[in-house]
C-alpha positions, 0 to 999 in steps of 0.5 A: 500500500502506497502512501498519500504522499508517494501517490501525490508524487507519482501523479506529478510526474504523470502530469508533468510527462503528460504536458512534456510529451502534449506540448512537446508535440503541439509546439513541434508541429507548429514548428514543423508547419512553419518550417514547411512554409518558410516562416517563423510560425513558433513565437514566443506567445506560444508556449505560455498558451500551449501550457495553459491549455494543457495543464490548468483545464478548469482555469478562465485562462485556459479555455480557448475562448479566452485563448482567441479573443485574449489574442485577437484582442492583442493583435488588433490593440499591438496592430493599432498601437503601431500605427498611432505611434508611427511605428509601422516601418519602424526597425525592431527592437532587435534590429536597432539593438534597443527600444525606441521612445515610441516603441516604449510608449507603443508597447506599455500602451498595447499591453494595457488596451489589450488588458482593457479588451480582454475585461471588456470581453470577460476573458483571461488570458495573459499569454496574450500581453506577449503577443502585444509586446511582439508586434509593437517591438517590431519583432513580428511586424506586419507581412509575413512576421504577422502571419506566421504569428497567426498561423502558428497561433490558429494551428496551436488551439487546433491541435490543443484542443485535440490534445487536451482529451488525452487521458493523463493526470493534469496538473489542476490548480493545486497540483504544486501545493506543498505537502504539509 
């Protein structure tokens, strides 16, 4: 008979291969899509999403409604933000080595819209603030940067939305509670 605590253990490590071996094959096949196509389809943002959806079913933040609408509210805020600063052209941030004053401004201020969008729309799904920080850092700019951010992002909730009914433990919101 095995006891409370050895059965707690062994269900972390099931749920932390569950989730190595779930985002290990969602992320490589984003990859691998962007590869194929020639663009960077693996962003940063990704990950973070990845893990959410995967590991905390239950969480606000990791239904893929709050995964879309968090996103496209990112976009559309960082895409905005671009354009009231002037920034559409603009070298990124690391291009230039550093960031611009507009870009510091454009940043802060796309991050707290896309913040704002997300309580307007009853999601959570902070993921989204890097997706905001990445285009208005020029790093995935308009054309095929962009692209490749959103092609990653829609095969991503695709394949985790399969992915997310692998039998497994998950790790729930108490999973990394602390024996006492």
């Amino acid at each position: 008979m095995s006891s409370p605590r050895k059965r707690r253990a062994a269900g972390l490590w099931l749920a932390g291969v569950r989730l190595l071996v779930l985002v290990g094959v969602a992320l490589t096949a984003v990859g691998l899509a962007g590869y194929a196509a020639g663009w960077v389809w693996l962003t940063t943002a990704l990950g973070p999403t990845a893990y959410l959806l995967l590991a905390r079913p239950g969480n606000e933040a990791s239904r893929l409604r709050s995964a879309f609408l968090g996103h496209t509210a990112a976009i559309v805020c960082g895409l905005a933000c671009l354009a009231a600063f002037g920034l559409w052209n603009h070298p990124s941030v690391v291009e230039a080595g550093h960031e611009s004053l507009p870009q510091i401004g454009a940043q802060a201020v796309a991050v707290g819209l896309t913040l704002l969008g997300q309580t307007l729309l009853r999601v959570e799904h902070p993921p989204a603030a890097a997706t905001a920080l990445l285009i208005t850092s020029g790093i995935t700019r308009p054309g095929y940067p962009l692209y490749g951010l959103l092609a990653g992002l829609a095969l991503l909730l695709i394949l985790v939305a399969a992915l997310a009914r692998v039998p497994g433990a998950r790790s729930g919101s108490s999973a990394y509670s602390a024996d006492t």
